[in-house]
N, C-alpha and C positions, 0 to 999 in steps of 0.2 A: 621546489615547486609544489610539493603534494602539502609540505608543513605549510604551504600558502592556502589551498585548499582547508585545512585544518582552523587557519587562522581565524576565522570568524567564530568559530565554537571556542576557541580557547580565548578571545577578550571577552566574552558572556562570562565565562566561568570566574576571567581575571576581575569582573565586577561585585561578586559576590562581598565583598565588604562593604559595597557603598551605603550606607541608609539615608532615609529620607523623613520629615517628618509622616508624613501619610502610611511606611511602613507597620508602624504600629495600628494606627486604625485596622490597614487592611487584614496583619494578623489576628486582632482584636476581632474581625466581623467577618471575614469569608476566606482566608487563607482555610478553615478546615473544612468549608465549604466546597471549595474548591478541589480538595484534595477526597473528600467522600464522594464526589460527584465522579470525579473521574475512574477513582477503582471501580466503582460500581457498574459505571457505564462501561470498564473496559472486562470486568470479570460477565457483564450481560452479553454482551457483541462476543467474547470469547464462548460462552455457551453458544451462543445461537448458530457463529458459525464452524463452531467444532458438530454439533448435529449436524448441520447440512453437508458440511464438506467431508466428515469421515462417513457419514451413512450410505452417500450417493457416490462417494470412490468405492468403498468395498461394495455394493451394489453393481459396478459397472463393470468391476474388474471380474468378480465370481459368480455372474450369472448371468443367462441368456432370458430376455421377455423383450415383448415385441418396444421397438425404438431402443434398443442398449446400445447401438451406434451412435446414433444420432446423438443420444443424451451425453455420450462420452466425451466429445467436441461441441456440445449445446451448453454445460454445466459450468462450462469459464466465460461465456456471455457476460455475464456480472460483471465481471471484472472494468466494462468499459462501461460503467454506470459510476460515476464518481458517487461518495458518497451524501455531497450537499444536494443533489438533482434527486435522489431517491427520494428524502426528505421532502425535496419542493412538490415530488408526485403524492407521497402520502401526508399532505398539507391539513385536511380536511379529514383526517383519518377519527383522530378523538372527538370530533363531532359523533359520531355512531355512537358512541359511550354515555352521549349526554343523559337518555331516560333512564341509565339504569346510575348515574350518579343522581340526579333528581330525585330520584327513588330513596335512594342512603340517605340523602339531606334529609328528605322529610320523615326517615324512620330511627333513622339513628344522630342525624345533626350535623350541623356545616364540618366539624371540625374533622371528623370522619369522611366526609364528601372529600376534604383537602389532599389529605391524606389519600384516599386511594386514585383519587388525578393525578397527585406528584406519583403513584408506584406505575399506576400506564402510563403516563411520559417516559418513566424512564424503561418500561416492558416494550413500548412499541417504540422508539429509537434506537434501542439493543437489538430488536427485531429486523428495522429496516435497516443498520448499519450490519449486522449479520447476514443479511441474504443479498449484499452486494461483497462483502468483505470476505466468504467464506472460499471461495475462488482460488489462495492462497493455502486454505488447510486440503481443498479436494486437491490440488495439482499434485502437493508433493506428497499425501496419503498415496492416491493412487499411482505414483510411482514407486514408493516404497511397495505397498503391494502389490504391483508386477513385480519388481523383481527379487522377491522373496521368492518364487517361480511355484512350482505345482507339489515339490517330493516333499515338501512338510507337511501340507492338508491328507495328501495321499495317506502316508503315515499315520498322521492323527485317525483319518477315515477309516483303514485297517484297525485301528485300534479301540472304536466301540463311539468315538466322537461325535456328537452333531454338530453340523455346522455353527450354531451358536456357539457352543464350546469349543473350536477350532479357533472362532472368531479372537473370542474375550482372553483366551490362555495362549495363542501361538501368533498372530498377524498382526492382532493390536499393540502386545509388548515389545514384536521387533521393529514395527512400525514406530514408537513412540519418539526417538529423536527428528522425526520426517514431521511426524502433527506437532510436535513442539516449537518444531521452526518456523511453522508456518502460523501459528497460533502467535507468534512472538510478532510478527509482520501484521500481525488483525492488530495486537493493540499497537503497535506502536503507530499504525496508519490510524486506529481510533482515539489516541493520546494526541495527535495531528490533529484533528478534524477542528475545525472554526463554523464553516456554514451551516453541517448537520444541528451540531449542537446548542449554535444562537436562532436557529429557524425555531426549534423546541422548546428553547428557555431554560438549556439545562447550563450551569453556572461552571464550567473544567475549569484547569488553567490554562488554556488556549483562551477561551472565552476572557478569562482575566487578565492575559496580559494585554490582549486589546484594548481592554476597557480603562486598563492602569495608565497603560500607553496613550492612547488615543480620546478616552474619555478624559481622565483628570491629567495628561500632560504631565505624569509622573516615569521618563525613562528610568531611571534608577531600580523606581519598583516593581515596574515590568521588568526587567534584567535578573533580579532577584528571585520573581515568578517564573521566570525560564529557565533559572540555575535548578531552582526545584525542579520543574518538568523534565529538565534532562538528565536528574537524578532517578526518577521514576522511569523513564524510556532506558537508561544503561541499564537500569535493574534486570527491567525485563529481557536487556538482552545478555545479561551478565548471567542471569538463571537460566537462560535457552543456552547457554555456550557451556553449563558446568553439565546439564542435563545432556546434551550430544558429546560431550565429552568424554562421558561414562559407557557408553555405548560399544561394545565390540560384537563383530561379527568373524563366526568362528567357520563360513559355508564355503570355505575356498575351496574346495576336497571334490566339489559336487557342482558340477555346472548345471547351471540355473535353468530351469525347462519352462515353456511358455505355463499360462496359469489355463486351467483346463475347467472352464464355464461349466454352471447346472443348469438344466432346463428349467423355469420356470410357467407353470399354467394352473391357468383357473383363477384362483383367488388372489396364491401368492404371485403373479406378475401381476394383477392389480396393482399391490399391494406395492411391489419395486416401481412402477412406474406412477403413483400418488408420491413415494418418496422420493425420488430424483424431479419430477416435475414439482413441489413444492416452491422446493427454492430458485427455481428457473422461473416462474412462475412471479413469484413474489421482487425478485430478487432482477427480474429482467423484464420480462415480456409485459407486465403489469406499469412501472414507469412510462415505458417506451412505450404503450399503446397511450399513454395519458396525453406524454408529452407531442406526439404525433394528431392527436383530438383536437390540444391546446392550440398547434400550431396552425392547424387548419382557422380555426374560432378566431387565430390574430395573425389570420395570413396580411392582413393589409394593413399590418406594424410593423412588416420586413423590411419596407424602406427607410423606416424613421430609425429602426437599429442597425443599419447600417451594419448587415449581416457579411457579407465580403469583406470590409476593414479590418474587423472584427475575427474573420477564420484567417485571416491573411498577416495579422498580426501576430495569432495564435500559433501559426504552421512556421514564421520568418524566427520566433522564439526557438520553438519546439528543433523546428530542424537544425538551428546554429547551437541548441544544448547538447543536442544527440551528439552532432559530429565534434564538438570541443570534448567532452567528455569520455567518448570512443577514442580519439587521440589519446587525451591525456593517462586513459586507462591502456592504453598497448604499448604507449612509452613505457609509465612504470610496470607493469605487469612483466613487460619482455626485461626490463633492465634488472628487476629484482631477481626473475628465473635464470636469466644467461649468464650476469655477472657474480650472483649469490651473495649479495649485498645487504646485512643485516640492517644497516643505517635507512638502506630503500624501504625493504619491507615494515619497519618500526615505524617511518612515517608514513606510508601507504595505508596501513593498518590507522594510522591517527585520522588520515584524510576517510575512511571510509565508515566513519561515525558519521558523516554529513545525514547519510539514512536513517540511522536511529535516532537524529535529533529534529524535532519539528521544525512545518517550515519558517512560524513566525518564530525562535529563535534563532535559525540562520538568518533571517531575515535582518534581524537586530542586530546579528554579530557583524553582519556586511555592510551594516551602515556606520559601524562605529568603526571598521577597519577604513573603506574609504575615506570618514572622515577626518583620520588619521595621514592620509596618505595626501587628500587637499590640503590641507596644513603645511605638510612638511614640502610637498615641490609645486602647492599653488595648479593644482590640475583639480577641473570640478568633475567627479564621478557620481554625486549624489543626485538620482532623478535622471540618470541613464539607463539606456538598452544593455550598457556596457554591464551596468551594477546588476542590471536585470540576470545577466545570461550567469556573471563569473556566481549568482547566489544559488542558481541551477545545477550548477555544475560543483558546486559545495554538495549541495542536497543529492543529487544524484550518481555522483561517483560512485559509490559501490553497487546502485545496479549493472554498470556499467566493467565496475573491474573484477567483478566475483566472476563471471562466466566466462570472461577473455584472460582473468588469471587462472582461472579451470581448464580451458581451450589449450594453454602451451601447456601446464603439466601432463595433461591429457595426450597430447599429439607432437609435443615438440621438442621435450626435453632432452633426448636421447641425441634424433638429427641436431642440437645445436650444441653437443658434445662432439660428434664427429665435426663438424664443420669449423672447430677450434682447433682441433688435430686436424685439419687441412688450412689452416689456415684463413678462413674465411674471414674477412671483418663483419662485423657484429650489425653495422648497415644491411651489408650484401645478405647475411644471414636471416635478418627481419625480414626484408622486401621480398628474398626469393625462395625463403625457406617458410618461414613461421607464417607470415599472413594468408598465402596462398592455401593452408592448411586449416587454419582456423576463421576462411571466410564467413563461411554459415555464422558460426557464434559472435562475429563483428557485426554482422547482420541482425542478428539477434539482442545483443546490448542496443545496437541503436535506436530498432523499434519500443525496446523495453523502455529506454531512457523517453522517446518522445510520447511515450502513451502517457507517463508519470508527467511530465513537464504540459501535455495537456489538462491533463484535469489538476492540475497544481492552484491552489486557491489561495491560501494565507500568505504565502510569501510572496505572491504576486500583487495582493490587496497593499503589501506595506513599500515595495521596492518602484513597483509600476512608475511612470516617469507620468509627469500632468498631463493630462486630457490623451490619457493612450489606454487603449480597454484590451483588453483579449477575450476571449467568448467565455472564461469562467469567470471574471471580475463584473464582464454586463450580466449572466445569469445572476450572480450575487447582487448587487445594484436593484436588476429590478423586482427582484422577489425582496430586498428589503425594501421597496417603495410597494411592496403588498400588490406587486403585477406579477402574481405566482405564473397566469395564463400567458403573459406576455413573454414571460423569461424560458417558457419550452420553445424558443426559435433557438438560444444559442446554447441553451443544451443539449437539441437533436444535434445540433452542427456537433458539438464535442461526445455527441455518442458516437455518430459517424465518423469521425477523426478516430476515434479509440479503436474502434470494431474492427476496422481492416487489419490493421497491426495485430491485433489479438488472435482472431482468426487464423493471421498468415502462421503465427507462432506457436500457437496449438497443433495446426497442421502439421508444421513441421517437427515438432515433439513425437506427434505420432509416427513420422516416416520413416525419423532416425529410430526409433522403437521396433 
């Protein structure tokens, strides 16, 4: 079952021999287009949101100014801001730029003007996809730095240190497989991204397998286009596995003591609270006041979008990916830990690439397996709810099995050792032993799963079944019919969707802490 899951990425990959004539054009004229556009925009959005996310975790964790609460559980808001809504808020943003490119043309000349338009498109897309994306490197920073606990800084402090030099030689190096992992999740959600970066006109290969696909009706060389992207997206996650790999912690000797706050006043809590409200700011509150204006401005468009349909199509998705996906991941997670089954885990491990690979290449991949599967027993899958959910549950399996395969090593492994020497069966031992332990974290993949599977956009635009919308597909629609104003009704609905789940799961990160 999980090498089914798998399946869709490995016929993308079994295509890579096919050619087409149009292949060569494409390499000939934007294939390195395509590929400079992308590192760029993924090493921009990695700067911008390794600033916010590691500035404003070490900031909340090591010091006391007035709102360090608040901002502590305010600074993953972002997170429920997909990244093409950001885009559609900051729509009109490189208008502001205009007198001072006007200015260049007429002192130094068009060619010059060109040029520095194309380096702000790509300055303020890296900006706006980083101050929703950074959410990602603040979580798991600031977890690494709580539990690094208080006796290293103490130490350092004894020893003539200032907090800067505490920071850069002791917290940031232990930290560094925590922001790597998280840094690895900005690009590969920015190697994903379709709405941000065709709202912009910047040229990726998401942008291009659309166009290969959809515009010139070339699958082949969309397939081709996807094999590359998901050579780029393993990379990135093949260097974030060699980099945590290397990582040893030698602090078992010495239990971990809460981390012990500085007061901050005067200038410097300013100063911490300009920085943590930046990207909250930017990144949250700034969209969402836009898109809440907009809606008001096209309150009496609410009935022609058939805004109900639309959340209720979104939530019947959402909720039947979470709970197929929560199954599918307690089945194998429990079979691989109870039984010790290498065969499990090798393909468990295969099926949990669906994350690192974009959605329009699962997308692909699940159309060419169905259409595999009509063929051979004559069942039509293609342009179903069916094709909708199993390409979901491809994509999001491993948010789904990392934290419920974490849950039993964590809580379970031991009781389901004894429960073998008693003879339990492996049933009885799931139902009454293991789930009733690792509740919370079942809870937790499935909120995680349905927040990703709401603001899910590309694979949604290519699987969707005729005349069926979900609330990211009409945002997308009617911001590409240039009704930027019209399209904040079913973006607020997918902020609100998002934010309760994120909130609840923040929360409860703090209370188990």
């Amino acid at each position: 079952m999980s090498l089914l899951i798998f399946l869709p990425i490995a016929v993308v990959i079994g295509n890579i021999g096919s050619f087409t004539a149009n292949w060569k054009h494409i390499t000939d004229t934007v294939l390195v287009t395509y590929s400079i556009n992308s590192i760029i925009l993924v090493i921009g959005t990695i700067i911008f949101s390794s600033l916010f996310g590691i500035s404003s975790a070490w900031i909340v964790t090591a010091y006391k100014f007035p709102g360090h609460k608040i901002f502590k559980w305010a600074l993953v808001l972002p997170l429920a801001i997909p990244t093409y809504i950001a885009a559609y808020a900051y729509f009109d943003i490189l208008e502001l730029f205009n007198p001072f490119l006007i200015w260049i043309r007429s002192t130094f000349g068009l060619g010059l003007m060109q040029y520095t338009n194309d380096v702000l498109v790509y300055v303020m897309l890296s900006l706006i996809m980083g101050a929703v994306l950074y959410p990602y490197v603040y979580l798991l920073a600031r977890a690494s730095f709580e539990s690094q606990g208080y006796h290293f800084t103490s130490v350092a402090r004894s020893l003539g240190h200032s907090g800067r030099s505490i920071f850069w030689k002791i917290v940031l190096p232990l930290s560094r497989p925590a922001i790597v992992a998280g840094i690895s999740l900005v690009a590969m959600e920015t190697l994903s991204d379709y709405g941000a970066v065709k709202h912009f006109g910047v040229q990726t290969f998401t942008y291009g397998i659309f166009r290969t696909w959809l515009g010139m009706g070339d699958l082949t060389s969309a397939l081709r286009l996807a094999v590359i992207l998901m050579i780029f997206t393993l990379t990135v996650l093949y260097v974030e596995k060699k980099i945590r790999s290397k990582a040893r912690y030698g602090d078992k000797s010495i239990a971990s003591s809460s981390f012990e706050k500085i007061q901050f006043e005067g200038k410097k809590s300013i100063i911490a609270l300009a920085i943590c409200a930046a990207p909250l700011i930017f990144g949250f509150i700034i969209p969402t006041a836009r898109m809440v204006s907009w809606a008001w401005l096209s309150r009496n468009y609410i009935s022609e979008i058939n805004t109900f349909l639309l959340a209720l199509n979104t939530l019947t998705l959402a909720i039947i990916a979470s709970i197929l996906t929560v199954t599918l991941s307690i089945f194998f997670a429990f079979s691989s830990k109870y039984f010790n089954s290498l065969m499990v885990k090798a393909s468990t491990r295969l099926a949990s690439l669906g994350y690192s690979t974009p959605g329009a290449v699962i997308a692909m991949g699940a159309l060419l397996v169905v259409g595999y599967i009509s063929n051979v027993f004559n069942i039509l899958l293609s342009g179903t709810i069916v094709l909708l959910i199993f390409a979901y549950t491809v994509r999001f399996f491993a948010v789904a099995f990392h934290p419920i395969e974490s849950g039993f090593e964590k809580n379970c492994e031991e009781l389901n050792d004894a429960s073998k020497t008693l003879g339990v069966s492996p049933i009885r031992s799931l139902f009454n032993v293991n789930l009733p332990l690792i509740k919370n974290t079942i809870i937790a993949a499935g909120l995680l799963v349905f927040v990703d599977a709401t603001k899910e956009l590309p694979l949604t635009l290519i699987l969707r079944p005729f005349n069926f919308e979900t609330l990211a597909t009409a945002t997308f629609d009617l911001s590409n019919q240039a009704q930027i104003i019209e399209s904040s009704i079913p973006s607020l609905c997918i902020i609100f969707l998002t934010l309760i789940p994120i909130i609840y799961l923040n929360r409860r990160i703090g209370e188990e802490r």
